[in-house]
VEXDREN-127621 format. One record per residue (C-alpha): residue in one letter; x negated, y negated, z. Coordinates in steps of 0.5 Angstrom, whole numbers, padded with zeros to 4 digits, always signed. Layout:
N
AXYZ;...
# end
This chain:
68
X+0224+0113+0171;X+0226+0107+0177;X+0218+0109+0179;X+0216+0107+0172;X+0220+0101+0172;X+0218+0098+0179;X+0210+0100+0178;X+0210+0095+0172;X+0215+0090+0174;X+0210+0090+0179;X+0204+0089+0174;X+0207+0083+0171;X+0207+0080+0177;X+0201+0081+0180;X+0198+0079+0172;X+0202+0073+0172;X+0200+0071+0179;X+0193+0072+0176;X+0195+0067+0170;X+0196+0062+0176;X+0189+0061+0178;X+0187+0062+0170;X+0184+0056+0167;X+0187+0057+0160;X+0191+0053+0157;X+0198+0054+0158;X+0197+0058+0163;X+0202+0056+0168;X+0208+0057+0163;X+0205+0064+0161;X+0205+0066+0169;X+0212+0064+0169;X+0214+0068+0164;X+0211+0074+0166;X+0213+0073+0174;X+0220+0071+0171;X+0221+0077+0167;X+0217+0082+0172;X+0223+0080+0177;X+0229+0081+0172;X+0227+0087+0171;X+0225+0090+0178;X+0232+0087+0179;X+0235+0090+0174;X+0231+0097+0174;X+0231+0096+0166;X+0225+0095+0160;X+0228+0090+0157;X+0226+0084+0161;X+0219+0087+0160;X+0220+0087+0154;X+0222+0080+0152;X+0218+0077+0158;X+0212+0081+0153;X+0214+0079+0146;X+0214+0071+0149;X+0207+0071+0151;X+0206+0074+0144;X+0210+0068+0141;X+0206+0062+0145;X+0200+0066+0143;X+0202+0066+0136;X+0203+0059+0136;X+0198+0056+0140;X+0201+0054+0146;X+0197+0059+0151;X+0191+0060+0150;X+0185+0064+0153;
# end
């Protein structure tokens, strides 16, 4: 289970340090949010923070604050 974890805590950050090259509005703070939570979980060994991290890319999104 710590494998499956890792690997996407791994993936979130790598798709946020995606995001800090994007030229999207809003970005910068989606990448943050996407760093910051593939960290928290890596550290933590736990979905939670993927999750979280996930659910306030959808929140911004659906706001209008980041967009593509």
């Amino acid at each position: 289970m710590d494998l499956l974890v890792t690997i996407l805590a791994g993936m979130a950050v790598l798709f946020g340090l995606g995001l800090v090259f994007s030229r999207g509005m809003g970005s910068l703070v989606a990448a943050g949010v996407s760093v910051i939570s593939g960290i928290a979980a890596y550290d933590q060994k736990s979905f939670i923070p993927l999750l979280i991290g996930f659910g306030c890319l959808w929140v911004l999104r659906l706001l209008g604050f980041e967009r593509a």
